[in-house]
C-alpha positions as CSV (number, residue, x, y, z in Angstrom):
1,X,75.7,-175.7,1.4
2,X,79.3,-175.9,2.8
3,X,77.9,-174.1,6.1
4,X,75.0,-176.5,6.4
5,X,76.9,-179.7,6.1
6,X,79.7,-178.2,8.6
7,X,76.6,-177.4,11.3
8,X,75.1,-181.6,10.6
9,X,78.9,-182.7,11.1
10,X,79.1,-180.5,14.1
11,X,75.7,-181.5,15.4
12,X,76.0,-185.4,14.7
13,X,79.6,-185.1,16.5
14,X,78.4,-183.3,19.3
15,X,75.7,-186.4,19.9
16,X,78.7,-188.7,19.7
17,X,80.5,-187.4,22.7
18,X,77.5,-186.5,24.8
19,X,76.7,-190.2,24.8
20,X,80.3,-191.4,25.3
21,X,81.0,-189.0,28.0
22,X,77.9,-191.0,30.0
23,X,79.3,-194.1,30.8
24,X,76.2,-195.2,32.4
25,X,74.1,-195.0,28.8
26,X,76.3,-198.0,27.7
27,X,76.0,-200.2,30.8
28,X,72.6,-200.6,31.8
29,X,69.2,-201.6,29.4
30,X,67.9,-198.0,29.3
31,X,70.0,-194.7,29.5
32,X,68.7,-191.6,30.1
33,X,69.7,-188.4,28.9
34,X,69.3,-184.5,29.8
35,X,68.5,-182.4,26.7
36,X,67.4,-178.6,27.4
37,X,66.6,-179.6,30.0
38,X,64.2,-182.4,29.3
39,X,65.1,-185.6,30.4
40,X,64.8,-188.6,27.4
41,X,64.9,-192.6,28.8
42,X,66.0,-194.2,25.5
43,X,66.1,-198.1,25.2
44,X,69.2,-200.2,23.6
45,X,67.5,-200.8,19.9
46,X,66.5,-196.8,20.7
47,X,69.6,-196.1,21.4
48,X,70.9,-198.3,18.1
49,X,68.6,-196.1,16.2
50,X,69.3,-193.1,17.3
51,X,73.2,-193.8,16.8
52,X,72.1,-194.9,13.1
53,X,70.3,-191.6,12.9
54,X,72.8,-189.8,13.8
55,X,75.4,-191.6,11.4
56,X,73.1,-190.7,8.7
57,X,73.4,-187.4,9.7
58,X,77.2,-187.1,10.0
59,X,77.1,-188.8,5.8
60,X,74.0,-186.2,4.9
61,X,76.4,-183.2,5.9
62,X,79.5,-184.7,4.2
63,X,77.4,-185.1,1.2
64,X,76.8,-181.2,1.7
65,X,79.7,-180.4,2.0
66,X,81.8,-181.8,-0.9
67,X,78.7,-181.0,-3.5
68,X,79.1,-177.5,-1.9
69,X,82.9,-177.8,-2.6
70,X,82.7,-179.3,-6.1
71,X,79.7,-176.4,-7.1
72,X,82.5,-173.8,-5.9
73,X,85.2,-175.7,-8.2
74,X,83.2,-175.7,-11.1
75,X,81.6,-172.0,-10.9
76,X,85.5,-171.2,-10.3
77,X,86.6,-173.1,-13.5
78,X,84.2,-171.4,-15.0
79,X,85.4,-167.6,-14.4
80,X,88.7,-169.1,-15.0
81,X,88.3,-170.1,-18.6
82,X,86.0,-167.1,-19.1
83,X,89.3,-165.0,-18.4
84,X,91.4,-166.7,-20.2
85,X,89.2,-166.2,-23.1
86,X,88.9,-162.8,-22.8
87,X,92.4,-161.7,-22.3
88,X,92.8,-164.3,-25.9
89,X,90.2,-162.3,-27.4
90,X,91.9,-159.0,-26.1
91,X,95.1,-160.2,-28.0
92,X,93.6,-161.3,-30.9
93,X,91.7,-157.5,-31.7
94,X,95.4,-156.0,-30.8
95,X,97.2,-157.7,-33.5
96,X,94.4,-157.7,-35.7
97,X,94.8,-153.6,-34.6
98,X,98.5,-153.8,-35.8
99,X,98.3,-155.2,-38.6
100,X,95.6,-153.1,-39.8
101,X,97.7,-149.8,-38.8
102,X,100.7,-151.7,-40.8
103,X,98.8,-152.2,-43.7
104,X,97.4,-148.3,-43.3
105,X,100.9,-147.4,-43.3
106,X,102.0,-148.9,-46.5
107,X,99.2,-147.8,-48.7
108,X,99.8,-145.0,-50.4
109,X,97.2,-142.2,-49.6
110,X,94.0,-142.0,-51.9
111,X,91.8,-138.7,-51.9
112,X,88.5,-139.6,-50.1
113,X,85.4,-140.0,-52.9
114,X,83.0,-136.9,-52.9
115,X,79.5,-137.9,-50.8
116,X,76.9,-139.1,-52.7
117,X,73.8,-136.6,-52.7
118,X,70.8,-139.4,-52.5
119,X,68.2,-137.6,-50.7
120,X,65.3,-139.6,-52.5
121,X,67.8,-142.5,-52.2
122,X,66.6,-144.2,-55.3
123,X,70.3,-145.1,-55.9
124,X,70.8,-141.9,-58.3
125,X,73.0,-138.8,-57.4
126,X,70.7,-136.4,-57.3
127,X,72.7,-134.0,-58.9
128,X,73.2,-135.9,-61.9
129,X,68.9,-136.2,-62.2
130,X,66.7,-133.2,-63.2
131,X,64.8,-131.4,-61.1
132,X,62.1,-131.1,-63.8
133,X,58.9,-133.9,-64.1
134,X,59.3,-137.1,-65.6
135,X,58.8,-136.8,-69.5
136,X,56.1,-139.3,-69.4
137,X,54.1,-138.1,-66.4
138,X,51.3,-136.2,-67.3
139,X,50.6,-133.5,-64.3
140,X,47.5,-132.2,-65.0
141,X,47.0,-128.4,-65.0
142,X,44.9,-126.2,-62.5
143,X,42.2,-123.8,-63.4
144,X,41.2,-120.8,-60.9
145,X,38.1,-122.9,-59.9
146,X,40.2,-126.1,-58.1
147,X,42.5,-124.0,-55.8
148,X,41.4,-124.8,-52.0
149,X,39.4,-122.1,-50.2
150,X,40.5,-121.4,-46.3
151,X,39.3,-118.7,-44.1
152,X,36.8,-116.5,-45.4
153,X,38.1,-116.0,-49.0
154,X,35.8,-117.2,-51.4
155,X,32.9,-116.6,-48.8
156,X,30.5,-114.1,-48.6
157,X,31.3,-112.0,-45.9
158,X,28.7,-112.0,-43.1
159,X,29.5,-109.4,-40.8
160,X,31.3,-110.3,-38.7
């Protein structure tokens, strides 16, 4: 946006000295004027407007400009404060780090408590529980004749 406003400045000045440089535009009723080549016979209240135009312009680019400036301030504000409160938060873990080593220091060295074996994890060591059923859970026992068949056993044979 800072580019843009710099190029309408630029432009609107550049149609402020093309016109002044033609003293004959300001001292007759019409003035005439060689753009690309293409010759343009403006009037006095054209000419009044065309100035206005090209004051408006001139303000449209300065707008532009400063809200291109001001974006740029606040975006680097932004980064700004986001470092600072990085490099605080950086300090903060490193003392919080120190102290933590201090206080490992000081305390006096404890063996480590043997892992849990809680491979059921019902919250019971499982060496502690026994391996054997419930005592109230009936299990049901199996007779020759409920055993699953697979493959041919069980089958006549066919023959094959």
């Amino acid at each position: 946006m800072i580019v843009l406003g710099l190029l309408m400045i630029v432009l609107a000045g550049a149609a402020v000295v093309a016109v002044s440089w033609d003293e004959a535009a300001t001292a007759t009723t019409t003035a005439s004027f060689t753009v690309f080549d293409r010759t343009f016979q403006l009037s006095q209240l054209e000419f009044f407007f065309a100035g206005a135009i090209t004051g408006a312009v001139f303000l449209f680019g300065v707008a532009l400009m400063f809200s291109g400036m001001r974006r740029s301030a606040v975006q680097r504000r932004r980064l700004r404060d986001s470092r600072l409160e990085a490099r605080d938060r950086v300090s903060r873990l490193e003392r919080e780090k120190q102290e933590l080593e201090r206080r490992l220091e000081e305390t006096p060295e404890t063996p480590a408590p043997a892992p849990v074996a809680d491979r059921d994890r019902d919250g019971v060591d499982d060496r502690d529980e026994s391996t054997a059923p419930h005592p109230r859970a009936d299990v049901p026992h199996q007779s020759a004749a409920d055993q699953l068949v697979a493959g041919r056993r069980g089958r006549p044979a066919t023959g094959r």
